[in-house]
C-alpha positions as CSV (number, residue, x, y, z in Angstrom):
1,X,72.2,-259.9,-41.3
2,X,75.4,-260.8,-39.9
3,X,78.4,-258.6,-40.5
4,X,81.5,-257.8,-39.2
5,X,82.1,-253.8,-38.6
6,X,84.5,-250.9,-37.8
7,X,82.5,-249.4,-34.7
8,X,85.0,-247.2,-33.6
9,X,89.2,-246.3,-34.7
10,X,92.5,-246.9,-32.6
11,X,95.6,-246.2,-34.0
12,X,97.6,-248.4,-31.5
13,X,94.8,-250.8,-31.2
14,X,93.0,-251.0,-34.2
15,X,91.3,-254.7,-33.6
16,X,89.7,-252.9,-30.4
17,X,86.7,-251.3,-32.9
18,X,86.6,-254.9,-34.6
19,X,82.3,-255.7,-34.2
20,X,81.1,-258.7,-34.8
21,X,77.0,-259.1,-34.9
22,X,74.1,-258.2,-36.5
23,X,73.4,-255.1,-38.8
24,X,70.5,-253.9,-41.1
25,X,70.0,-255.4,-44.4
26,X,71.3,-252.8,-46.8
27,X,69.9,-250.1,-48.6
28,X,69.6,-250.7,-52.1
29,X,69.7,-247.1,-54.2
30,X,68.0,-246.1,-57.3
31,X,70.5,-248.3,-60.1
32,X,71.9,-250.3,-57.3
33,X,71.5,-254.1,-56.8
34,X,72.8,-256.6,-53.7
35,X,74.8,-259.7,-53.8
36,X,74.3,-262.4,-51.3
37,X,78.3,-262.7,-50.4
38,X,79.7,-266.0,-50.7
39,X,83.5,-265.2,-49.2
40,X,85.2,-261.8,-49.0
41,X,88.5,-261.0,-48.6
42,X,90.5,-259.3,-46.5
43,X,93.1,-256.2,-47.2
44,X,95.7,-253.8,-45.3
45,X,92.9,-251.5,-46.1
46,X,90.9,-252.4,-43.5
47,X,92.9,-252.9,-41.0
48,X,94.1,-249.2,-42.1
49,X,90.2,-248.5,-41.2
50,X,90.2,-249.6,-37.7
51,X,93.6,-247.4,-37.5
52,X,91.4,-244.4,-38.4
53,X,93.1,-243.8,-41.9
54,X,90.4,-242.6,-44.6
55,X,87.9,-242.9,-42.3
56,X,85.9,-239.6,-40.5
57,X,84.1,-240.9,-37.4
58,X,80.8,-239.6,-38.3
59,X,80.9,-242.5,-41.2
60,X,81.1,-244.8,-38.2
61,X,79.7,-247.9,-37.8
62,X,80.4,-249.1,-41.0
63,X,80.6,-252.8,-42.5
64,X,83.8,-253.3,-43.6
65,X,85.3,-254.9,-46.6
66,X,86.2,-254.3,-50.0
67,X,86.4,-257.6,-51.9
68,X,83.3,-260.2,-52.6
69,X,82.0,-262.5,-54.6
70,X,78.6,-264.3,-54.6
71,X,75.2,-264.3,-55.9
72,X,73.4,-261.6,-58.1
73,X,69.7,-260.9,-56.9
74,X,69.1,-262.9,-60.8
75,X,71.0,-265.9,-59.1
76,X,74.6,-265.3,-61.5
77,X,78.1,-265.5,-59.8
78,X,79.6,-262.7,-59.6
79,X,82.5,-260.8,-58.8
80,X,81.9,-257.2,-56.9
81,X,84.1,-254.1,-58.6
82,X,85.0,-252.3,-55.1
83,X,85.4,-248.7,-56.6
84,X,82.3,-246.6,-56.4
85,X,83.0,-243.9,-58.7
86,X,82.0,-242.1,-62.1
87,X,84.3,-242.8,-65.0
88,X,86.7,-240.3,-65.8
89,X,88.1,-240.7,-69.4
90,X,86.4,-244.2,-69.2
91,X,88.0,-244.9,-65.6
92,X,86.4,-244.5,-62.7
93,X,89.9,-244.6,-60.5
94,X,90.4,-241.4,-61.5
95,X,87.8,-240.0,-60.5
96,X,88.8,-237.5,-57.4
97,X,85.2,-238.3,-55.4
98,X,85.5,-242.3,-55.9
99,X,85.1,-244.5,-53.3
100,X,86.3,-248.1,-52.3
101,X,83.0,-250.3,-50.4
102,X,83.3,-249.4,-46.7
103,X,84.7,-246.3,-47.1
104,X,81.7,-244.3,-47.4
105,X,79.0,-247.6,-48.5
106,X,79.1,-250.4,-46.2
107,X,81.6,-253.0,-47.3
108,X,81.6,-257.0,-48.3
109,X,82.1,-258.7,-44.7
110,X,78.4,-259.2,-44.6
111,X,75.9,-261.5,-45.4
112,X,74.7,-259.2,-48.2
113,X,76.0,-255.9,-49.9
114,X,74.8,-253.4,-51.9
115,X,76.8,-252.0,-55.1
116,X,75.8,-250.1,-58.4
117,X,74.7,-252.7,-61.0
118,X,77.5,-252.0,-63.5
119,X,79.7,-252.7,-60.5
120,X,79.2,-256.3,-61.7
121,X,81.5,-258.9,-63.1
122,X,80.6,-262.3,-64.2
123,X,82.7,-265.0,-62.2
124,X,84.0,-267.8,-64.2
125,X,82.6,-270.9,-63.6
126,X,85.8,-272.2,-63.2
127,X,87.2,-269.6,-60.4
128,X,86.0,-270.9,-56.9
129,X,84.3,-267.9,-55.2
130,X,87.1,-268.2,-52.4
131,X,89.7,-267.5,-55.7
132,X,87.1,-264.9,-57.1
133,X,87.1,-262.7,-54.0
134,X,90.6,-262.4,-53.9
135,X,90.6,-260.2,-57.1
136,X,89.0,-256.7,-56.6
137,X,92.1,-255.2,-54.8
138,X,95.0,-256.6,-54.4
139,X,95.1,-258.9,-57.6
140,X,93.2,-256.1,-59.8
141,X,96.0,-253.5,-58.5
142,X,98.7,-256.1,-59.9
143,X,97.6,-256.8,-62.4
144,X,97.3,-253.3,-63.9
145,X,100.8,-251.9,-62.5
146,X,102.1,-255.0,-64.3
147,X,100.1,-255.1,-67.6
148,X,99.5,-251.2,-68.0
149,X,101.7,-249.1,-66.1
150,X,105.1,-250.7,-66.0
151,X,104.8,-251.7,-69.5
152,X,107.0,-254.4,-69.5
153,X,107.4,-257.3,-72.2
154,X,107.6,-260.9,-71.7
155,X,111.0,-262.1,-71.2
156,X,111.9,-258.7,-69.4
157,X,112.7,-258.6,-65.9
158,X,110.8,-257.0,-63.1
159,X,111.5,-256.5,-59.0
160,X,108.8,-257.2,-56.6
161,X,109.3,-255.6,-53.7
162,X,108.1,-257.1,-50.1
163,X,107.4,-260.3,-51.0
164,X,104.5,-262.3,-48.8
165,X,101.2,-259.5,-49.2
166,X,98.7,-260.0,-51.1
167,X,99.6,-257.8,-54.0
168,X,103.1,-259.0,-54.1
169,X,102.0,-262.5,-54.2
170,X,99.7,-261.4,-56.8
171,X,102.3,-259.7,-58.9
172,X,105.0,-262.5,-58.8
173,X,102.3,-265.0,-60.1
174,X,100.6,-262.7,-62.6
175,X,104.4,-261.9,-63.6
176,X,105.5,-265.1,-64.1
177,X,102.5,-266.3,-65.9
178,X,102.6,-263.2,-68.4
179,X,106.5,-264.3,-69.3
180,X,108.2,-262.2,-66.9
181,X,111.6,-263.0,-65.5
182,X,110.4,-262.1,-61.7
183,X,112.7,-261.0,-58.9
184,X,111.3,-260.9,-55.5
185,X,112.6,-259.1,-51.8
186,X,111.8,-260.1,-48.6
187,X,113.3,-259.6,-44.6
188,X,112.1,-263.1,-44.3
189,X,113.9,-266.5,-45.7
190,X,110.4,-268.2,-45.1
191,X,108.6,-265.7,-47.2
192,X,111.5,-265.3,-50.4
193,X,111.2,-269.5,-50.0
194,X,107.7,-269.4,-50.4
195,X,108.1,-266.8,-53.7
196,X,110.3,-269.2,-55.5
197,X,107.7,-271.7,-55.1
198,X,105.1,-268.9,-56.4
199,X,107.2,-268.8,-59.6
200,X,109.8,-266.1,-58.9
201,X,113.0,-266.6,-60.5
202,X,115.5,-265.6,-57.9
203,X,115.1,-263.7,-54.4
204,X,116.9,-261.3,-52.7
205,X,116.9,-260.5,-49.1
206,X,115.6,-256.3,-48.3
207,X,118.0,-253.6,-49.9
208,X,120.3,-256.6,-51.5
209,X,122.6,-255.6,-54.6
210,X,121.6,-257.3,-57.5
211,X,123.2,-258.9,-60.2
212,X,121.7,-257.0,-63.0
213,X,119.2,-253.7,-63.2
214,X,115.8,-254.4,-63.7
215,X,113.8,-252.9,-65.9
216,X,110.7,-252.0,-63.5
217,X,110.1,-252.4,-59.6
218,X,107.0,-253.1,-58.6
219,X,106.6,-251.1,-55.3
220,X,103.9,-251.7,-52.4
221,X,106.5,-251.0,-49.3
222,X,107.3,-247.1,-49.8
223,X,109.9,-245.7,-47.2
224,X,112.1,-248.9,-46.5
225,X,112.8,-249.5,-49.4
226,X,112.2,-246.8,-51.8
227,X,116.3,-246.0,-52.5
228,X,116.8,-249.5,-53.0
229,X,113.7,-249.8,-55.8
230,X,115.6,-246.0,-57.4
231,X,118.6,-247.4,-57.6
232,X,118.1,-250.8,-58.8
233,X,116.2,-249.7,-61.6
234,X,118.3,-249.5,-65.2
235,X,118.1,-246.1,-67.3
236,X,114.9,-245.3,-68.7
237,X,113.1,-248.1,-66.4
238,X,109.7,-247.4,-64.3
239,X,108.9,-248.0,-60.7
240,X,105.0,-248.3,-60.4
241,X,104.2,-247.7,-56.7
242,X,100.3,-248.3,-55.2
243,X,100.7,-248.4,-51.3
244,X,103.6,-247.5,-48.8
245,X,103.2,-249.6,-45.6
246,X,106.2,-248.7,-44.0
247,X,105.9,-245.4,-44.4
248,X,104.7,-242.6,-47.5
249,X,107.6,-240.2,-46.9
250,X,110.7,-241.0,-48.4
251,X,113.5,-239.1,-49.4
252,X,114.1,-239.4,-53.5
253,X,117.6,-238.9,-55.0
254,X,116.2,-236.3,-57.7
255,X,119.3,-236.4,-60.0
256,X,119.2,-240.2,-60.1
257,X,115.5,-239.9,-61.6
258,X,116.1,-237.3,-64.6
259,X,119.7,-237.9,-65.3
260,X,118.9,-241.5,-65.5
261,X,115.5,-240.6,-67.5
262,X,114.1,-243.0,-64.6
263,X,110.0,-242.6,-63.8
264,X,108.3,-242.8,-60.9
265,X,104.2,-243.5,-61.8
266,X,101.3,-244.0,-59.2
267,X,98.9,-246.4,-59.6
268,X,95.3,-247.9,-57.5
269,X,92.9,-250.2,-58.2
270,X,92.0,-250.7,-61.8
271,X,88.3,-250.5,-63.7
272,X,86.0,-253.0,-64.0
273,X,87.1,-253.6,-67.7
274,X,90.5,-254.5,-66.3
275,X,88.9,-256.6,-63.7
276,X,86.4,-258.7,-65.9
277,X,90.1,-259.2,-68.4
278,X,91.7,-260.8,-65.0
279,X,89.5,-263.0,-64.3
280,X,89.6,-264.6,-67.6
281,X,92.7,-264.1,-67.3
282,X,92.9,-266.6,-64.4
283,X,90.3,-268.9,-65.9
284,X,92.9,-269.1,-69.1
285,X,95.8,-269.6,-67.5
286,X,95.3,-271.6,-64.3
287,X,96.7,-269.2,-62.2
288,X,95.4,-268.8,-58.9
289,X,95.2,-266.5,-56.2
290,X,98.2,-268.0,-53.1
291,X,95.6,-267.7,-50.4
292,X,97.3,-268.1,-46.5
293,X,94.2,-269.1,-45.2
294,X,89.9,-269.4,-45.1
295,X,87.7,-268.8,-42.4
296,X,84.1,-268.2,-41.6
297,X,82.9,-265.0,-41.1
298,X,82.6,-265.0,-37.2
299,X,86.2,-266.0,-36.9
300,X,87.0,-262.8,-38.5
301,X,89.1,-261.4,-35.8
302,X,91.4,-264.0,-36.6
303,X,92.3,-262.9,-39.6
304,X,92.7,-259.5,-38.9
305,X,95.1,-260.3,-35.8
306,X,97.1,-262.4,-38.4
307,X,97.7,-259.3,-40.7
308,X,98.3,-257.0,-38.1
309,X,100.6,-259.2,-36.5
310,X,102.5,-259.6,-40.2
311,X,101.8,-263.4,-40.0
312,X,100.4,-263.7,-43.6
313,X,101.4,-265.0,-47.0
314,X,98.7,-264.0,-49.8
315,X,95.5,-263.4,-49.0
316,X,92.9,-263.9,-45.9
317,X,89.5,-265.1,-46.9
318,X,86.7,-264.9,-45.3
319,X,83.6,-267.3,-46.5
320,X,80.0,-266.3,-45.7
């Protein structure tokens, strides 16, 4: 089959293990099942890969991807759960041995792909399959830092920081749709532009005073703008942080977080309850994922130079 693979890791020049050609069809385990993939998305996870993050080299080649939908071996639609992992207290996330596809299975950026059977989530007939893969990461992540760990209320108002990737894109719109007043950050006028169209309510440029405290930030960036997310955050308020691109050291103003009763949770992924709830979700509502682009496959490479090179807004799709 054809598939597009991480054959070796480069932290300065991570598209230099990109592989594009033919692999094995997959093994399928006892209680496992494949999917004939119909698109697959891409993430900053694996471009991470091809950096070497996550990743031992004996695991190498490995098909990457984490996000698909397509075609049950019965012929349904489905959507693939990309977290490989028994459920602890009915959630596999926490589960300290998990596993997201093509960290330690071969991934979705194949023809086929093999994942457990309960790994399985109907597609909604009225979700295209470009739309569908979209969800597993970046819009499942949103959506639970939203609708679980912020615990916001409609009408309340919540900052997303770093607008333009895919889970910021993904929380504006899930935010906006759920009755959220949504404020949004960005270094780039093109990209706040573009999140006002996505529904936010007002934009801000990077580390901007605003008019009012919010009552959670929504953090994907880490380092650049962590004392900006503390600080604009009213008493008693919640940042939710899953991912630190610029950087997961940052220096934390301690008497700003207990004095102010502020809290700081983590959050990744979400189960495949939470998942199969989005994507009725998105049938309900009309919401859809802001997708930057859709390309076969063997133009892969594409894709991945676009990320790399910061040039996206929303998601990357791949279609098989």
């Amino acid at each position: 089959m054809f598939a597009v693979t991480a054959s070796q890791t480069d932290p300065d020049n991570p598209l230099k293990g990109l592989t594009l050609g033919e692999r094995p069809d997959p093994a399928v385990p006892d209680g496992w099942t494949t999917v004939s993939v119909k698109a697959a998305a891409l993430n900053h996870h694996d471009l991470w890969t091809l950096k070497g993050v996550g990743i031992s080299q004996d695991r190498l080649p490995i098909v990457l991807g984490c996000d698909a939908a397509g075609v049950d071996e019965d012929g349904r639609e489905v959507i693939v759960h990309a977290v490989i992992g028994t459920p602890v207290l009915g959630d596999e996330t926490l589960d300290p041995k998990r596993s997201l596809l093509s960290e330690v299975y071969d991934g979705t950026f194949a023809e086929k792909v093999a994942v457990p059977r309960g790994n399985l989530v109907p597609k909604p007939a009225g979700l295209s399959f470009e739309d569908a893969a979209c969800l597993p990461t970046a819009w499942l992540t949103a959506y639970r830092m939203l609708f679980e760990k912020a615990d916001v209320r409609p009408g309340q108002t919540v900052l997303v920081q770093g607008a333009g990737g895919g889970v910021a894109t993904a929380l504006i719109a899930l935010g906006r749709a759920g009755g959220l007043r949504v404020w949004a950050t960005s270094r780039s006028a093109d990209k706040r532009e573009r999140a006002l169209e996505l529904g936010a309510d007002q934009v801000f440029e990077t580390g901007a005073r605003l008019p009012e405290r919010v009552d959670a930030v929504l953090e994907t960036v880490g380092l650049a703008t962590w004392d900006h997310s503390l600080s604009s955050l009213r008493p008693g308020g919640r940042v939710v942080i899953c991912g630190a691109t610029s950087g997961l050291v940052a220096p934390t103003k301690l008497a700003q977080v207990f004095f102010q009763q502020k809290s700081i949770i983590g959050s990744t992924m979400g189960t495949r309850e939470q998942l199969a709830r989005l994507a009725v979700f998105l049938d309900q509502t009309g919401i859809r994922p802001v997708i930057d682009r859709v390309l076969p496959l063997d133009r892969a490479e594409e894709g991945f130079a676009a990320m790399a090179a910061e040039n996206v807004f929303g998601k990357v799709v791949f279609t098989v």
